[in-house]
Backbone and ligand atoms as CSV (ligand in chain L), in Angstrom:
chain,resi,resn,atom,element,x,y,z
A,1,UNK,N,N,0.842,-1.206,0.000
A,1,UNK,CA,C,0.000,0.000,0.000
A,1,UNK,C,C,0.880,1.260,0.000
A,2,UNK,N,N,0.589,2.030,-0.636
A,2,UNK,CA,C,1.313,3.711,-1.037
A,2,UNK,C,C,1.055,4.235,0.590
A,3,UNK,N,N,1.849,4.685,0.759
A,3,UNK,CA,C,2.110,5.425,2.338
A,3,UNK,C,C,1.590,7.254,1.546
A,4,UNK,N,N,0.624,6.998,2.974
A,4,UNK,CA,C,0.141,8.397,2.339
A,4,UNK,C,C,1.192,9.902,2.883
A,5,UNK,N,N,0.920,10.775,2.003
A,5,UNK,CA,C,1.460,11.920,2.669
A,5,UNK,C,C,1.032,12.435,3.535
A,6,UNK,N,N,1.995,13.296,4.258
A,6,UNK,CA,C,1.672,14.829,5.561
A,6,UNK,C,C,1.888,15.816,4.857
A,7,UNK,N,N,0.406,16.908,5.042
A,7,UNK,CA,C,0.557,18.407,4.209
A,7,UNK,C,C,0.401,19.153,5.420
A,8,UNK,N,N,1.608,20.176,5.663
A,8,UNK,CA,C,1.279,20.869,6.470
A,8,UNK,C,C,0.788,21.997,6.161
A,9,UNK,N,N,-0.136,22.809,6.568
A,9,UNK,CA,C,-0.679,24.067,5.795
A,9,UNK,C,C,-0.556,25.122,7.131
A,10,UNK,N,N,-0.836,26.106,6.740
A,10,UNK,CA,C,-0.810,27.335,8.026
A,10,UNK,C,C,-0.263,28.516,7.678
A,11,UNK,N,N,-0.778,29.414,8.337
A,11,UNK,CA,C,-0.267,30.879,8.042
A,11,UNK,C,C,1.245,31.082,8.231
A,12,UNK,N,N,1.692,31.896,7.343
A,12,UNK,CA,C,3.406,32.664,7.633
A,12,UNK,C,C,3.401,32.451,8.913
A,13,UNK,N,N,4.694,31.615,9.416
A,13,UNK,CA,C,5.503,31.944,10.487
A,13,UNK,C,C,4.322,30.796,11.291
A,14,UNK,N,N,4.113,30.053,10.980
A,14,UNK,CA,C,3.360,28.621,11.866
A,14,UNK,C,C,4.429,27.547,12.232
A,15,UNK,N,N,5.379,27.636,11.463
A,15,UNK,CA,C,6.452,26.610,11.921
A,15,UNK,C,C,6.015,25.268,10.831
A,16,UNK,N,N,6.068,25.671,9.895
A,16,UNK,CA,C,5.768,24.129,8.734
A,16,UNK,C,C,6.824,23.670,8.620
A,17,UNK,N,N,8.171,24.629,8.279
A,17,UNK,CA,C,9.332,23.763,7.929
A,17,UNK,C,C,10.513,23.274,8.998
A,18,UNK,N,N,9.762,23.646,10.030
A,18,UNK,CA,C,10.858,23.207,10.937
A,18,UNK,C,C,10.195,21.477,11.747
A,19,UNK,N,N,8.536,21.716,11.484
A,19,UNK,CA,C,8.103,21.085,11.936
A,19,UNK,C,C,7.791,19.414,10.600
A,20,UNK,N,N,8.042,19.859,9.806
A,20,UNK,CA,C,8.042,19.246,8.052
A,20,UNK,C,C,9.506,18.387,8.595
A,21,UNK,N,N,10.783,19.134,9.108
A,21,UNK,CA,C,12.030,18.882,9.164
A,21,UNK,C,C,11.690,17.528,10.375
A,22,UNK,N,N,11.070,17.820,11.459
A,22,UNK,CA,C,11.024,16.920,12.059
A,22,UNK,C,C,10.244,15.559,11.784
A,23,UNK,N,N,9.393,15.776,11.094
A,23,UNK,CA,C,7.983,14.796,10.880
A,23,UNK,C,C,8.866,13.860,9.931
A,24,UNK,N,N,9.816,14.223,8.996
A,24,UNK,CA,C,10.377,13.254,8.139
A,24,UNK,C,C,11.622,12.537,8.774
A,25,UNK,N,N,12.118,13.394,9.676
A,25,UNK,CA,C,13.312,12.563,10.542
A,25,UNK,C,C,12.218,11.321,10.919
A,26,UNK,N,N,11.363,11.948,11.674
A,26,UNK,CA,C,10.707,10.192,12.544
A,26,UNK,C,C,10.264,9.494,11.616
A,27,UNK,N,N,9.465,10.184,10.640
A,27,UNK,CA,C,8.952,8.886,9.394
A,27,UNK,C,C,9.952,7.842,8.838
A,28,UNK,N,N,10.878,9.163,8.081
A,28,UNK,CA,C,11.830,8.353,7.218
A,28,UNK,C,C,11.090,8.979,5.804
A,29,UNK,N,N,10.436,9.556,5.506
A,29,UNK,CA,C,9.600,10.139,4.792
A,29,UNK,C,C,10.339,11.370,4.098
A,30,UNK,N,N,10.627,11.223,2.650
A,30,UNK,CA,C,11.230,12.829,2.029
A,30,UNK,C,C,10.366,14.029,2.184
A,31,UNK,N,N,11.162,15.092,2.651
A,31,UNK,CA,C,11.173,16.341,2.624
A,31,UNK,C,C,10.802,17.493,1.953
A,32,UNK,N,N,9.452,17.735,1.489
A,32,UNK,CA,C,9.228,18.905,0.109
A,32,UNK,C,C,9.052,20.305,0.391
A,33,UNK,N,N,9.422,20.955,0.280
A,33,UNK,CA,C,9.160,23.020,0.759
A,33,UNK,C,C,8.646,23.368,-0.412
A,34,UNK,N,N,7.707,23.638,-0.552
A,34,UNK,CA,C,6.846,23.757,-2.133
A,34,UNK,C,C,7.474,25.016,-2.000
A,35,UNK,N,N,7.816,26.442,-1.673
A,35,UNK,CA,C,8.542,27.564,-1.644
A,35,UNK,C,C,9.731,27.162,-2.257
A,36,UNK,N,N,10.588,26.260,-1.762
A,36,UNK,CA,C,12.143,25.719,-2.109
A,36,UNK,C,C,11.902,25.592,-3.303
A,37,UNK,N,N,10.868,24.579,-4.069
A,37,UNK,CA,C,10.890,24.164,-5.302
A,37,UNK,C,C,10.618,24.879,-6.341
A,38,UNK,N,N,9.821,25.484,-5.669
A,38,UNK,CA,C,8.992,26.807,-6.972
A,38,UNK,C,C,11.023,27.729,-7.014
A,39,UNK,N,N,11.550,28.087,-5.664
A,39,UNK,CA,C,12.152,28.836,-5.808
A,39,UNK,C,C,13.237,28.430,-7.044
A,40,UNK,N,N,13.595,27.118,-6.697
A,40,UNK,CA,C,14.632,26.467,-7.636
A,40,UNK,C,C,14.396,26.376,-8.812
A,41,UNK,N,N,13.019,25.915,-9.220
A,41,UNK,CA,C,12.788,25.720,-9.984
A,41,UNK,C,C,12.835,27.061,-11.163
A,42,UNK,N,N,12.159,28.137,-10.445
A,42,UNK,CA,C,12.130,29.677,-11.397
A,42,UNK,C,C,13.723,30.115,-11.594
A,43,UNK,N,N,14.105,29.636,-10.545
A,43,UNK,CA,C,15.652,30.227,-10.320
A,43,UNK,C,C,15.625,31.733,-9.993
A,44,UNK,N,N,14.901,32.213,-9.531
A,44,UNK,CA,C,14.859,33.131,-8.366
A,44,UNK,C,C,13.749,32.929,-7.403
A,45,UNK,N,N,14.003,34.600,-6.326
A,45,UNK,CA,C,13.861,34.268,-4.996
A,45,UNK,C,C,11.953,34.616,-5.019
A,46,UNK,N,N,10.857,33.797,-4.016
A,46,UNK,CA,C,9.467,34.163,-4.438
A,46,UNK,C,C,9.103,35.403,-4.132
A,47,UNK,N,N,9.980,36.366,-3.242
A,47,UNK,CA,C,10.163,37.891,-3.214
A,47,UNK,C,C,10.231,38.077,-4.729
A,48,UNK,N,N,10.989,38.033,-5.656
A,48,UNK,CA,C,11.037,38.196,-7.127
A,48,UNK,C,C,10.084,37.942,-8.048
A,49,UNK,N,N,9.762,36.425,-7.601
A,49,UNK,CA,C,8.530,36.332,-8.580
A,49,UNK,C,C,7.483,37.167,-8.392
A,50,UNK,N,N,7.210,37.870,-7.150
A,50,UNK,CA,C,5.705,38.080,-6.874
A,50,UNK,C,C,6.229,39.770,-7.533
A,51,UNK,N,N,7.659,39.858,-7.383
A,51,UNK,CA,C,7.487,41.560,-7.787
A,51,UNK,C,C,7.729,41.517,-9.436
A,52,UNK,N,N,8.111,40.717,-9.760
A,52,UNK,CA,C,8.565,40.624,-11.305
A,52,UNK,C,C,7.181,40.226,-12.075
A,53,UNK,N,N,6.780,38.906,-11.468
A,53,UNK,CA,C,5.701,38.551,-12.712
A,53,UNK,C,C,4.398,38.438,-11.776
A,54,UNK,N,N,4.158,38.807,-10.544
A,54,UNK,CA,C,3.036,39.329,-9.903
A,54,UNK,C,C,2.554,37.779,-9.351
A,55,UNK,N,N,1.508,37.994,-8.287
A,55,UNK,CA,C,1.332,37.304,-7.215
A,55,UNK,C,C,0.384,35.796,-8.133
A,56,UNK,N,N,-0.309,36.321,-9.033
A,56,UNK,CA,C,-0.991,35.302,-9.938
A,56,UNK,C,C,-0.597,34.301,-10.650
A,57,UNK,N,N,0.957,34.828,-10.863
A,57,UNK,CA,C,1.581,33.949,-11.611
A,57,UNK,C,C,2.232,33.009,-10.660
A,58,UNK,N,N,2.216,33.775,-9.423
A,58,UNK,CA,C,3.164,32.794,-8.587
A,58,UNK,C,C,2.221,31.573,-8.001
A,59,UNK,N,N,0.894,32.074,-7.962
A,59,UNK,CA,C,-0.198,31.081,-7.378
A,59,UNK,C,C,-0.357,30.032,-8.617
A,60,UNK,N,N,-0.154,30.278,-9.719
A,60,UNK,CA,C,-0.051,29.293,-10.757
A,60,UNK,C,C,0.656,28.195,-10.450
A,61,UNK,N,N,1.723,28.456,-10.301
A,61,UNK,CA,C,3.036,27.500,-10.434
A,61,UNK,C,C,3.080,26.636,-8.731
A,62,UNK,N,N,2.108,27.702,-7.753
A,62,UNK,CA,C,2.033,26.722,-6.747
A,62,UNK,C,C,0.829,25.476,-6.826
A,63,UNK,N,N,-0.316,26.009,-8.050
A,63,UNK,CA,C,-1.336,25.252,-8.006
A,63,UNK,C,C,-0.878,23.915,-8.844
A,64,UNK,N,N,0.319,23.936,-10.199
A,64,UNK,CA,C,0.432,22.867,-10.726
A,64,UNK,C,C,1.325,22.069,-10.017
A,65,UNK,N,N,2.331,22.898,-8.991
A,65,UNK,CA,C,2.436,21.808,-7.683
A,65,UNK,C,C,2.038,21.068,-6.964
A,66,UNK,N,N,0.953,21.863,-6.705
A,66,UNK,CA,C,0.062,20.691,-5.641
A,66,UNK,C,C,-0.304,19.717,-6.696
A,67,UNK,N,N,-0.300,19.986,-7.934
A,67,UNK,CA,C,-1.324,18.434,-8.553
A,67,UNK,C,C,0.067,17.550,-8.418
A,68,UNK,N,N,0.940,18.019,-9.212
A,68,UNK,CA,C,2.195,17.019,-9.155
A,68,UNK,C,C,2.312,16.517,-7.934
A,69,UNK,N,N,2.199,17.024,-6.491
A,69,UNK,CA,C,2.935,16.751,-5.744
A,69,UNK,C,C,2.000,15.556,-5.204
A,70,UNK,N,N,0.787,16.256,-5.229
A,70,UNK,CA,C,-0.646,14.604,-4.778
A,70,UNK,C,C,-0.385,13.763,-5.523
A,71,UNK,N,N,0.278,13.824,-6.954
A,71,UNK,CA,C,0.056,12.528,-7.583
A,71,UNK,C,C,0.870,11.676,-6.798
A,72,UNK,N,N,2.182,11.990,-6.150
A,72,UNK,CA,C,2.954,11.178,-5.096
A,72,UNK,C,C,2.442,10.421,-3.720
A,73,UNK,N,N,3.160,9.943,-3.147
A,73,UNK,CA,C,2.964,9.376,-2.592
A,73,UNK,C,C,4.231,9.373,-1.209
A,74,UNK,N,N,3.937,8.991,-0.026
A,74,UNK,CA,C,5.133,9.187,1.194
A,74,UNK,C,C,6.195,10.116,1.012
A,75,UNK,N,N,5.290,11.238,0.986
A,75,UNK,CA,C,6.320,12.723,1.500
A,75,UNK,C,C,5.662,13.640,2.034
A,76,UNK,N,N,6.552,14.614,3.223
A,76,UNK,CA,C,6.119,15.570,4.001
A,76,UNK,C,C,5.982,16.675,3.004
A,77,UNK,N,N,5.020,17.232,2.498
A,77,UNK,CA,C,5.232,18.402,2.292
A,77,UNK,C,C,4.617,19.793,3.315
A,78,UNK,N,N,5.763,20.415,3.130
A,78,UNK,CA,C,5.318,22.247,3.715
A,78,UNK,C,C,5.333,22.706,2.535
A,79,UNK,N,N,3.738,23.100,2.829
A,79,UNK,CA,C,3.351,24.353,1.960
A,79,UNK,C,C,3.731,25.828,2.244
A,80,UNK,N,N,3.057,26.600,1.136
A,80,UNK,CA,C,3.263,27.896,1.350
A,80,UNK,C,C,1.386,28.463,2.452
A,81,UNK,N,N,2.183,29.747,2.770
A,81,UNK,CA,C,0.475,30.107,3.271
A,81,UNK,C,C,-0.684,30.443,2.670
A,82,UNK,N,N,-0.374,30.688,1.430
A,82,UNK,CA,C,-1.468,30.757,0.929
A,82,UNK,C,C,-2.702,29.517,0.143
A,83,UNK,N,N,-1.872,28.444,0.645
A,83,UNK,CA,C,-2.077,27.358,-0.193
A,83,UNK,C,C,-3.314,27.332,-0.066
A,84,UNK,N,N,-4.553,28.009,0.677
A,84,UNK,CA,C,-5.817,27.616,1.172
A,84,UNK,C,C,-6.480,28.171,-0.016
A,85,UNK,N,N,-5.786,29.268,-0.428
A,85,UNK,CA,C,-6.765,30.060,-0.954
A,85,UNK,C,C,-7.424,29.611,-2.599
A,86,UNK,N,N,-6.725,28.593,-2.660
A,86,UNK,CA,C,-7.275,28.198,-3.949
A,86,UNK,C,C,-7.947,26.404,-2.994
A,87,UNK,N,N,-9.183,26.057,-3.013
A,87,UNK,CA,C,-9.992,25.254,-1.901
A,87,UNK,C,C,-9.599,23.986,-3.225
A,88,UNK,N,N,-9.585,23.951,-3.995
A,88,UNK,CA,C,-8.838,23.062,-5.100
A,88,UNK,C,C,-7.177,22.241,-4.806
A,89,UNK,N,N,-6.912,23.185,-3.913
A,89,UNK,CA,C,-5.294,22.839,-3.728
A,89,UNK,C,C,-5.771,21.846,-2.251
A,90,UNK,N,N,-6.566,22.182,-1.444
A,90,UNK,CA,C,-6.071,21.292,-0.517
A,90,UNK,C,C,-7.725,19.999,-0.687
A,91,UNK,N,N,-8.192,19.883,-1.740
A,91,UNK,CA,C,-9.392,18.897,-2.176
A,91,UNK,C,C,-8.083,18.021,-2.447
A,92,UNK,N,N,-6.941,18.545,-3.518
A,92,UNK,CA,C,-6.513,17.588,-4.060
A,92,UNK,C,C,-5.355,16.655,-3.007
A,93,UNK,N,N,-4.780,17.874,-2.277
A,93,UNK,CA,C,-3.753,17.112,-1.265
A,93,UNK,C,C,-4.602,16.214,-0.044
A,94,UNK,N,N,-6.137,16.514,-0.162
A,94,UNK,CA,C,-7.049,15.203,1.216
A,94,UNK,C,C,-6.718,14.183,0.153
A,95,UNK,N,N,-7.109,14.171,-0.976
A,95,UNK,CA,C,-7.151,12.530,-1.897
A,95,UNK,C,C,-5.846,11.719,-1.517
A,96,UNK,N,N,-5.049,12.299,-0.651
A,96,UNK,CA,C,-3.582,11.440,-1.129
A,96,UNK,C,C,-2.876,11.992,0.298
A,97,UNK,N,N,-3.685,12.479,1.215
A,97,UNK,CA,C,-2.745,12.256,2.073
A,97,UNK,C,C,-3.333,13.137,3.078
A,98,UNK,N,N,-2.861,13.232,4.614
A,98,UNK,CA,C,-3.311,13.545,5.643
A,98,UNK,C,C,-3.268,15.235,5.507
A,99,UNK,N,N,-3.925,16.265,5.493
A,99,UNK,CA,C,-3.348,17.464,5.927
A,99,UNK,C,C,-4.025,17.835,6.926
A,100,UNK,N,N,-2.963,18.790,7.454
A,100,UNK,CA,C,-2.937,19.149,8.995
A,100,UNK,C,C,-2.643,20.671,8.946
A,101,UNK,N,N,-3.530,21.141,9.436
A,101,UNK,CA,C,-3.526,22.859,9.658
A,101,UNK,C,C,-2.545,23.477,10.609
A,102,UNK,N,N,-1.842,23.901,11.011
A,102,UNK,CA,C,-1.164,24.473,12.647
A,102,UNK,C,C,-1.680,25.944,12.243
A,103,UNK,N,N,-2.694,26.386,13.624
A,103,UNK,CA,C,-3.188,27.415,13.899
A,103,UNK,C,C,-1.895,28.217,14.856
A,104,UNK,N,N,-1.940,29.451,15.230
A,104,UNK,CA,C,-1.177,30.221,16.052
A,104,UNK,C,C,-1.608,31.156,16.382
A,105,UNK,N,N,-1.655,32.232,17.325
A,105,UNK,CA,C,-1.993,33.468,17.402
A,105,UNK,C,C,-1.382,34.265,16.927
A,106,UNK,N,N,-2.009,35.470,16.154
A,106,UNK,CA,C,-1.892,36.726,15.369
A,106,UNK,C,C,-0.248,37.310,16.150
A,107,UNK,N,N,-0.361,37.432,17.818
A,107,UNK,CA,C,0.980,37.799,18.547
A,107,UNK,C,C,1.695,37.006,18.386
A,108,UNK,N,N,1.815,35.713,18.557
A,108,UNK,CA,C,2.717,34.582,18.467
A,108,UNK,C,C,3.369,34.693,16.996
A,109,UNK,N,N,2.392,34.694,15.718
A,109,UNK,CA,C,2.621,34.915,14.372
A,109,UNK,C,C,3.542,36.086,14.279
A,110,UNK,N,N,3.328,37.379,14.925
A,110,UNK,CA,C,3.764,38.532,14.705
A,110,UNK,C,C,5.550,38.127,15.290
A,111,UNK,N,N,4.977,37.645,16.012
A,111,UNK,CA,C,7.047,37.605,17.115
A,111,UNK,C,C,7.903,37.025,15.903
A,112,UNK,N,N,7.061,35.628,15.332
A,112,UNK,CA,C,8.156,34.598,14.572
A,112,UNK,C,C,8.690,35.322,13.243
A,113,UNK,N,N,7.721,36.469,13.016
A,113,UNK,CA,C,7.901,37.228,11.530
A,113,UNK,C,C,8.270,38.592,11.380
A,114,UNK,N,N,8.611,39.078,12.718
A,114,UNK,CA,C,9.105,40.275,12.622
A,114,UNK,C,C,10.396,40.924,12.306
A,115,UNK,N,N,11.240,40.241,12.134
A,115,UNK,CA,C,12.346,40.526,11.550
A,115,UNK,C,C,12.767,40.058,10.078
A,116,UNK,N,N,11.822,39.227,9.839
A,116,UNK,CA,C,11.782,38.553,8.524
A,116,UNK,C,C,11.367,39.743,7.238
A,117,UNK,N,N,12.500,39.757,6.159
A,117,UNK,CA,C,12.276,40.890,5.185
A,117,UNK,C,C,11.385,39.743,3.972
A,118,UNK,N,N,11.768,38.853,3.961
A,118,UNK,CA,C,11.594,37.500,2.705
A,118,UNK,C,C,10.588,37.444,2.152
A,119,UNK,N,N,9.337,37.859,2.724
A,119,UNK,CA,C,8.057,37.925,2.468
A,119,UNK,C,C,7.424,38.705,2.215
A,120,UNK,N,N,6.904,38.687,0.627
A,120,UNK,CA,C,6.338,39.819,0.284
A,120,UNK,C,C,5.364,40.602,0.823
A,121,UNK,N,N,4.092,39.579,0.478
A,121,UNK,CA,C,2.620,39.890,1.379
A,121,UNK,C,C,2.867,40.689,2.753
A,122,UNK,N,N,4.079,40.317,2.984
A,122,UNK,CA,C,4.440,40.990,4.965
A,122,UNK,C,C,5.384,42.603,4.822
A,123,UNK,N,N,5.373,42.817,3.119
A,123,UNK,CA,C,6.204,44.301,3.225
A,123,UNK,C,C,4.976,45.015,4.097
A,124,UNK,N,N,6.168,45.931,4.673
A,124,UNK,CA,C,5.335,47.679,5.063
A,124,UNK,C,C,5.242,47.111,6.383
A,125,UNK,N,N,3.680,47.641,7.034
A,125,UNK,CA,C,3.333,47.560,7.497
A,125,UNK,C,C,3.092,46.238,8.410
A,126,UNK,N,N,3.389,45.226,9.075
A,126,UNK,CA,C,3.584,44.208,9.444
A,126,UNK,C,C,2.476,43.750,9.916
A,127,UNK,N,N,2.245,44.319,10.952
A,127,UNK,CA,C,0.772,43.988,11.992
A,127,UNK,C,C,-0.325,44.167,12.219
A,128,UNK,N,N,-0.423,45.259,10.616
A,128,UNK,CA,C,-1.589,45.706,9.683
A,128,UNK,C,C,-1.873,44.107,9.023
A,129,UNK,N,N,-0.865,44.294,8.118
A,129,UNK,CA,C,-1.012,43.012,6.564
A,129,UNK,C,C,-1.352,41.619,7.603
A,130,UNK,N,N,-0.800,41.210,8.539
A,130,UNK,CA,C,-1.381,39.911,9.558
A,130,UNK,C,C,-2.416,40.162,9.544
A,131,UNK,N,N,-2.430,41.274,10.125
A,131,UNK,CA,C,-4.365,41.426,10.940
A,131,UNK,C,C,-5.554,41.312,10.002
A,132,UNK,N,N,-4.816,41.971,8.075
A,132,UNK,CA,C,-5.831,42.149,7.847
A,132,UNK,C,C,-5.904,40.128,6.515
A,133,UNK,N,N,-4.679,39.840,6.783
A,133,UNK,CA,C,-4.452,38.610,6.085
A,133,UNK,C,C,-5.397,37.175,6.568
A,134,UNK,N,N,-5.147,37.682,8.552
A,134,UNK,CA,C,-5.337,36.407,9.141
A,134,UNK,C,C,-6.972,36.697,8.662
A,135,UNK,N,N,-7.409,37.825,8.991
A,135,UNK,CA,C,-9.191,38.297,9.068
A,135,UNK,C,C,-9.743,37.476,7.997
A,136,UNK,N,N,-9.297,37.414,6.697
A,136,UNK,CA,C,-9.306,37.105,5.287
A,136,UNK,C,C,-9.776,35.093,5.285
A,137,UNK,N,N,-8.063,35.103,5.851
A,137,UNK,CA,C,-8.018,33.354,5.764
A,137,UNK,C,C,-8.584,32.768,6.510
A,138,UNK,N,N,-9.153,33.468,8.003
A,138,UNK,CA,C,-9.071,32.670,9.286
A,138,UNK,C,C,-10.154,31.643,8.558
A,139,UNK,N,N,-11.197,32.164,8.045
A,139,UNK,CA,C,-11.850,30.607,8.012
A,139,UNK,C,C,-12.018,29.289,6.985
A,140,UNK,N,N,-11.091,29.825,6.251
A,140,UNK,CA,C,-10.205,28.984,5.096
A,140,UNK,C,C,-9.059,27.901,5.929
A,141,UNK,N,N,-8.921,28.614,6.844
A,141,UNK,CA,C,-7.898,27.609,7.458
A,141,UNK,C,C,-8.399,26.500,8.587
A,142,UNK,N,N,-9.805,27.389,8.476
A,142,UNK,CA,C,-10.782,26.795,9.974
A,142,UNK,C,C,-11.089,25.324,9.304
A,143,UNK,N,N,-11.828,25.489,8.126
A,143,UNK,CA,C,-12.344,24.615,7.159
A,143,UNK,C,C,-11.647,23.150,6.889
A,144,UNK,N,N,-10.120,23.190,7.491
A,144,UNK,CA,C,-9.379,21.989,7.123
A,144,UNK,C,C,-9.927,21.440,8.432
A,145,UNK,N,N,-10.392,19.748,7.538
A,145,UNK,CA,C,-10.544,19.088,9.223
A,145,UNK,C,C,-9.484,18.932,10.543
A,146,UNK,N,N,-8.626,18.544,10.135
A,146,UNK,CA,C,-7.583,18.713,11.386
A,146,UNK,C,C,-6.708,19.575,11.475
A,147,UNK,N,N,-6.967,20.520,12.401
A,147,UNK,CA,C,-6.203,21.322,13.031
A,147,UNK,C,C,-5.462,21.152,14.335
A,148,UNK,N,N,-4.493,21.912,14.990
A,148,UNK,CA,C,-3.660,21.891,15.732
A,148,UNK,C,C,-3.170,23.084,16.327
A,149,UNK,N,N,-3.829,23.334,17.534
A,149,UNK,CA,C,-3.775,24.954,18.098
A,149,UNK,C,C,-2.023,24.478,18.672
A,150,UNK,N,N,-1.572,25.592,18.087
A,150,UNK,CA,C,0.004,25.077,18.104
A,150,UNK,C,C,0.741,26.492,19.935
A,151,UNK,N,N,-0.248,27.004,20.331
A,151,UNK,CA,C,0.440,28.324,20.630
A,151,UNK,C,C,0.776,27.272,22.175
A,152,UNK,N,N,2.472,27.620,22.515
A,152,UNK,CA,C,3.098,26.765,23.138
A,152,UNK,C,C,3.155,25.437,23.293
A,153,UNK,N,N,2.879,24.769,22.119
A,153,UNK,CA,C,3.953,23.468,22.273
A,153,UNK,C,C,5.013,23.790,21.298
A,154,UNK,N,N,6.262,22.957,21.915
A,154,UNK,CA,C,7.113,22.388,20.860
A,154,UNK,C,C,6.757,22.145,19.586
A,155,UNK,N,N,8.045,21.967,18.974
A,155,UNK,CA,C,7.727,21.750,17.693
A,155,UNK,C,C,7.662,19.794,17.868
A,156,UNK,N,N,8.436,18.847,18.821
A,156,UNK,CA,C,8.229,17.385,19.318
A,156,UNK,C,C,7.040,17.616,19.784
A,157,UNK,N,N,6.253,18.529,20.644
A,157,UNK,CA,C,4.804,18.066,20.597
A,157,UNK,C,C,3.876,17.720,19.729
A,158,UNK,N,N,4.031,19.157,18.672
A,158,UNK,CA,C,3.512,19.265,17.242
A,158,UNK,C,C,3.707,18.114,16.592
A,159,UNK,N,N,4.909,17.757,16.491
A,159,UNK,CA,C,5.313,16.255,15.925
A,159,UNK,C,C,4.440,14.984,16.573
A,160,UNK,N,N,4.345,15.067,17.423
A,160,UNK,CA,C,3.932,13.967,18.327
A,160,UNK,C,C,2.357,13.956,17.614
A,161,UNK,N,N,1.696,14.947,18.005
A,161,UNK,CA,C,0.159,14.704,17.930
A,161,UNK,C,C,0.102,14.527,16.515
A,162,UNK,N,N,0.449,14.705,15.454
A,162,UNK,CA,C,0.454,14.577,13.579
A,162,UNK,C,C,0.615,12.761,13.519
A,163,UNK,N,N,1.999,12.826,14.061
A,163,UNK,CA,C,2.027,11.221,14.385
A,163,UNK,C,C,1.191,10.151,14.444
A,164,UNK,N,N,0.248,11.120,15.653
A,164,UNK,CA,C,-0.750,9.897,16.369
A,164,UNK,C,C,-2.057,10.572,15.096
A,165,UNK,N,N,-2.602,11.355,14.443
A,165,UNK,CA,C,-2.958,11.778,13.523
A,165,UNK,C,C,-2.880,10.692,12.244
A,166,UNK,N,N,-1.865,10.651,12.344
A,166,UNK,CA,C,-1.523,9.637,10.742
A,166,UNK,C,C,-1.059,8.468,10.812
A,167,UNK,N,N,-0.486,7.429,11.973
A,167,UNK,CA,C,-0.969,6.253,12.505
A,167,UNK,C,C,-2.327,6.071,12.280
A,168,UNK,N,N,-2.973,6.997,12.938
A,168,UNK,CA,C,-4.205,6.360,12.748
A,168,UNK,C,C,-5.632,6.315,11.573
A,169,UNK,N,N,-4.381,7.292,10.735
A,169,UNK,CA,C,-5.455,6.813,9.255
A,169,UNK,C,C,-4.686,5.912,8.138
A,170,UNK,N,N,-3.728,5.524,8.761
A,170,UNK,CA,C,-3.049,4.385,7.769
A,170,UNK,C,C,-3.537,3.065,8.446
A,171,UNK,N,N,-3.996,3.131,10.017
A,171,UNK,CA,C,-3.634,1.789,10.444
A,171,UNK,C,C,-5.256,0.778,10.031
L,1,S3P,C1,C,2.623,33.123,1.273
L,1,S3P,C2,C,3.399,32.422,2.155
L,1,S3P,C3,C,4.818,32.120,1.887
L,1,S3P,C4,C,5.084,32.083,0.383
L,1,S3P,C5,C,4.599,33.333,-0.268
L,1,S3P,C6,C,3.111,33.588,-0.053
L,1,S3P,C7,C,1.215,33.410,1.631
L,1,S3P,O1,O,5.168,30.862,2.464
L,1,S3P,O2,O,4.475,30.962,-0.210
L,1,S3P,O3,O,5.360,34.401,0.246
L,1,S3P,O4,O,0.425,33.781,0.737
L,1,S3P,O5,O,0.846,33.228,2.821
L,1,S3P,P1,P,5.357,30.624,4.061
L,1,S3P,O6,O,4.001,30.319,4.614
L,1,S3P,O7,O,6.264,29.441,4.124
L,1,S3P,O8,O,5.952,31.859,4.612
């Protein structure tokens, strides 16, 4: 039987790839940063794409990801944050594999991203563009069945409960 995937989804600064980093150490499971790939793949940085060929084009190239990436099988992927916003992207990643939301608070969000220049959507104004981003997604993100109010655990807690999450839809 095809070992299904882990999609982690969640707003900027939720901890997908650190928590992506761990989930595949315990699996044994490869590693995907749909950001990394798009980045490699364009051969520049997604700060660039979104200012060069605009935010539409960049949601393109994340949407024919997700199909490629469901067609697979036993890998962690971390998404980007916006991955919700097209409800197509995460129909296709339930067919093929577990996804898992990590929620955070707007303050908690704000601490992990405040020094961070990398992100477009987050120029200017910082705690405006959250406030008025999270307002937008919150219930796009509500909508995924399993979620994970992440505000103080570890990232081994986080790990832990996904675990017992996806044991128990393989077993
Ligand atoms: C985005 C989140 C980013 C990246 C892009 C757009 C978003 O990924 O895909 O800047 O729309 O929320 P992270 O969630 O890894 O920061």
């Amino acid at each position: 039987m095809n070992k299904k995937n882990i999609v982690l989804v969640g707003f900027m600064g939720t901890g997908k790839t650190t928590l992506g980093r761990l989930l595949a150490a315990r699996t044994g499971m490869k590693l995907v940063d749909m950001d990394s790939i798009i980045e490699e793949r364009a051969g520049k940085l997604i700060s660039d794409i979104f200012a060069q060929e605009g935010e539409a084009h960049f949601r393109q190239l994340e949407r024919a990801l997700v199909q490629e990436l469901a067609a697979e099988s036993g890998l962690v992927v971390s998404t980007g944050g916006g991955i919700v916003l097209d409800p197509d992207n995460i129909a296709d990643f339930e067919r093929t594999g577990l996804v898992v939301c990590l929620l955070l608070s707007a303050e908690a969000i704000l601490e992990r991203v405040r020094h961070d220049d990398t992100r477009p959507l987050l120029s200017g104004d910082k705690v405006e563009k959250i406030r008025e981003l999270l307002e937008f997604r919150r219930p796009l993100y509500e909508a995924i069945e399993h979620r994970i109010e992440t505000d103080g655990l570890t990232p081994e807690q986080k790990a832990t409960q996904i675990m017992e999450l996806y044991n128990a839809i393989n077993s």
